[in-house]
C-alpha positions as CSV (number, residue, x, y, z in Angstrom):
1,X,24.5,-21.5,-26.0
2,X,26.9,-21.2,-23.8
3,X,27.0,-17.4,-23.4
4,X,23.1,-17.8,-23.1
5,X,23.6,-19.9,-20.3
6,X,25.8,-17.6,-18.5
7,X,24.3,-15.0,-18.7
8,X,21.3,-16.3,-17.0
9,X,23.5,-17.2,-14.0
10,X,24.9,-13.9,-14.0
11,X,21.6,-12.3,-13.4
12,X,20.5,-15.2,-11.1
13,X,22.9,-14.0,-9.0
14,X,22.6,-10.2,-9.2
15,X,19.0,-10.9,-8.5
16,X,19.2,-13.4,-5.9
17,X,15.9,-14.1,-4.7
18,X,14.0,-11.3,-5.7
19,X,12.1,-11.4,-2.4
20,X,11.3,-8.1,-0.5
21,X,12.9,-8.0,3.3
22,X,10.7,-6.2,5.8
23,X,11.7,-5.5,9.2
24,X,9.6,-8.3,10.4
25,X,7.3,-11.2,9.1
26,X,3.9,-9.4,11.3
27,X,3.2,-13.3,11.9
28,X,2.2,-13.9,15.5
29,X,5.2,-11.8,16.4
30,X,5.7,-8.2,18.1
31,X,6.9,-5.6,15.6
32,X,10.5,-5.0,15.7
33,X,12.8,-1.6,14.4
34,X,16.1,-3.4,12.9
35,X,18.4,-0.4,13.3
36,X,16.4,1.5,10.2
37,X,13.6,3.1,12.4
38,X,11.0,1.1,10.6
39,X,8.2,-1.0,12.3
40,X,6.1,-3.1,10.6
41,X,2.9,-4.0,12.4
42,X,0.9,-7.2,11.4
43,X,-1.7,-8.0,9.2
44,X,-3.4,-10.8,7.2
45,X,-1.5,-9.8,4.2
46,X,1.6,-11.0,5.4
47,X,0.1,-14.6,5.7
48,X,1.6,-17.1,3.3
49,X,-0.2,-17.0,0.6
50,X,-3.8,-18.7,0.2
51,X,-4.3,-18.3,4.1
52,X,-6.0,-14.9,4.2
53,X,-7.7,-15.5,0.9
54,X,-11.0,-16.5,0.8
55,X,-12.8,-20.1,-0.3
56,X,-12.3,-20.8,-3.4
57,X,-9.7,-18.1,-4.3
58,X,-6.5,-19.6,-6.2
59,X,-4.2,-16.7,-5.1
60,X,-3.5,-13.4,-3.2
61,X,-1.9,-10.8,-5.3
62,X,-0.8,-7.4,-4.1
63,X,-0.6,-4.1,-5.9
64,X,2.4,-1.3,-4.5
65,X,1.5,1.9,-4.8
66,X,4.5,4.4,-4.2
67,X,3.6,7.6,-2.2
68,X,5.4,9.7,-4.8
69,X,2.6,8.5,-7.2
70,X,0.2,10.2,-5.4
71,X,-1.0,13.3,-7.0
72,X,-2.9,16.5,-5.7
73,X,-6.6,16.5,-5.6
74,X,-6.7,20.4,-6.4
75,X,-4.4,22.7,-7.9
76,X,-4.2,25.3,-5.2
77,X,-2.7,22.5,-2.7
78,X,1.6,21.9,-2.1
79,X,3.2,18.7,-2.4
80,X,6.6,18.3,-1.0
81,X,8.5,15.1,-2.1
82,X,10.8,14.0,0.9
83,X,12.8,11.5,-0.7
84,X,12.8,7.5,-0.8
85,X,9.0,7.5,-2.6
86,X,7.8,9.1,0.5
87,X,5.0,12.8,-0.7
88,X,3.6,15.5,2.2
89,X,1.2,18.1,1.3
90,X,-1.1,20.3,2.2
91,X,-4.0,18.3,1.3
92,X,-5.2,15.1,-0.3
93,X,-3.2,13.0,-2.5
94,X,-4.8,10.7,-5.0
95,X,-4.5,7.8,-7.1
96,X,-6.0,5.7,-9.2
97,X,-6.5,2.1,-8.6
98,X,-6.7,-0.5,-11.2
99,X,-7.6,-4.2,-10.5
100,X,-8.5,-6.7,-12.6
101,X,-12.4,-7.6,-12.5
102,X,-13.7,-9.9,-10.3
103,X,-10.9,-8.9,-8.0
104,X,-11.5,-9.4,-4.0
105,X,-10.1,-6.5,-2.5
106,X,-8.7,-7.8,1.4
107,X,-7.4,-4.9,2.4
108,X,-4.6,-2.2,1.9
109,X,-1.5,-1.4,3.6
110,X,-0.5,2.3,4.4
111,X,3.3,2.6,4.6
112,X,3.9,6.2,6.2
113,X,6.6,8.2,7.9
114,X,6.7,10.8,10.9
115,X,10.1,12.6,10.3
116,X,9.2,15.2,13.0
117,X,5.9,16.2,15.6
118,X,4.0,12.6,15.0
119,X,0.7,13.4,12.9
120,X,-1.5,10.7,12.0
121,X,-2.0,9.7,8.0
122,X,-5.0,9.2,6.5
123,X,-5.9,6.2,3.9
124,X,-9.3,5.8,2.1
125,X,-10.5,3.6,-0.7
126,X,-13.3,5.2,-2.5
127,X,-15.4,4.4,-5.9
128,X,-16.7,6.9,-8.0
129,X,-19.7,5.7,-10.4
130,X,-19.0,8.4,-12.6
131,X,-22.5,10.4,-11.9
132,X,-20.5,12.5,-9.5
133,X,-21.2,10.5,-5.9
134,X,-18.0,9.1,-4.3
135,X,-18.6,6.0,-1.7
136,X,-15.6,5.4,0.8
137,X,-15.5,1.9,0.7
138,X,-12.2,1.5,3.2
139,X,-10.9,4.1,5.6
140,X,-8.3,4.4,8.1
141,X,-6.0,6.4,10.1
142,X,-2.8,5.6,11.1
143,X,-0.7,6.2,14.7
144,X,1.3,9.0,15.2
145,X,4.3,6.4,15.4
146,X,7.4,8.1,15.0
147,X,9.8,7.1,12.1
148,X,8.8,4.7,9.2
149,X,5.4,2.3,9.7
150,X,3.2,0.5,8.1
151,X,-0.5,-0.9,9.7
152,X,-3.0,-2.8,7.6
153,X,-6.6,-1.8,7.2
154,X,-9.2,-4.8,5.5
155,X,-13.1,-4.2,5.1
156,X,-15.5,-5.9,7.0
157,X,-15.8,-8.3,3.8
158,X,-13.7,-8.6,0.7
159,X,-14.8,-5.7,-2.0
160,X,-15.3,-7.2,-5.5
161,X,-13.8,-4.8,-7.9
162,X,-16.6,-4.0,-11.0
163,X,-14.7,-1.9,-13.6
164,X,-17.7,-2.2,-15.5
165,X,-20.2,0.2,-12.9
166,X,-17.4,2.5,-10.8
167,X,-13.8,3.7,-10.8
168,X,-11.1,3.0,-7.6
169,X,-9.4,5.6,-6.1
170,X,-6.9,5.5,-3.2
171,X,-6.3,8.5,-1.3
172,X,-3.6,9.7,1.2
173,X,-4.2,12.9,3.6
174,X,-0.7,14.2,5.2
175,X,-0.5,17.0,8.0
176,X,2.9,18.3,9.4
177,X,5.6,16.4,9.1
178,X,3.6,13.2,8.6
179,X,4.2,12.0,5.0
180,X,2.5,9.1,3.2
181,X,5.3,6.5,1.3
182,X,3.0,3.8,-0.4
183,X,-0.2,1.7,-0.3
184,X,0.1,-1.9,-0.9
185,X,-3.3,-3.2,-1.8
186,X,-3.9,-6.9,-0.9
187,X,-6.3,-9.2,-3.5
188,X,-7.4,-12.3,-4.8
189,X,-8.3,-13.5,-8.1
């Protein structure tokens, strides 16, 4: 019992809180760079949770893609891994997106870097019903910002997910030196 015990604290403590740090909250404040080259611009999905999601919704939940997870759409295309999670390449990255039904899909975060000429990257959320049409359901395009950034794209209402009728797909597009290092999708159950 008493090893049990201890080793519970132990980890308590190598964990600590177990909460991410981010370079600023994105709450009613101006995005800051703390020393990292890292700005984080605001968006509902930093809100405490329950105050972006909609009536009736018990709680927001949040799905991180890495960029590294990200694979090529075609096999003639390059992918150059850059380190810390972060992919380039010469075309389209993909990746599947799994929810649980009935999810409400608020929105996604693109998380992207700019390690040389800024170049704008490109996030869409599409479904595919499987009878070969695709439907981009979410779409955006980030700054060219220089160094690491994330902005926040939502739909004009929430999507509900229906694994039943279609599949999700998230897809990156990279040119230069811009290079795509996760997607954070925000949802509600």
């Amino acid at each position: 019992m008493i090893k049990t015990i201890s080793g519970i604290a132990i980890a308590a403590m190598l964990i600590g809180s177990g909460l991410p740090v981010f370079a600023a909250d994105g709450i009613g404040a101006v995005p800051v760079s703390e020393g990292i080259n890292y700005t984080h611009m605001p968006g509902p999905d930093m809100a405490d949770d329950g105050i972006a999601a909609p009536a009736g919704v018990i709680s927001n939940h949040y799905l991180f893609l890495v960029g590294s997870a990200f694979t090529p759409r075609s096999s003639s295309q390059t992918v150059t891994y850059a380190g810390g999670g972060c992919s380039n390449s010469s075309a389209a990255l993909t990746t599947s997106l799994e929810l649980p039904q009935g999810a409400s899909i608020l929105g996604v975060r693109l998380f992207f870097n700019n390690n040389g000429t800024p170049n704008a990257v490109g996030m869409f959320l599409s479904t595919y019903p499987g009878n070969g049409d695709v439907t981009d359901e979410l779409t955006g395009t980030s700054s060219a910002s220089a160094g690491y950034t994330s902005v926040y794209f939502s739909p004009a209402a929430p999507l509900i997910v229906d694994n039943l009728s279609q599949a999700y797909v998230l897809t990156a597009t990279t040119l230069g030196s811009s290079r795509v290092c996760g997607m954070r999708v925000f949802y509600a159950l």
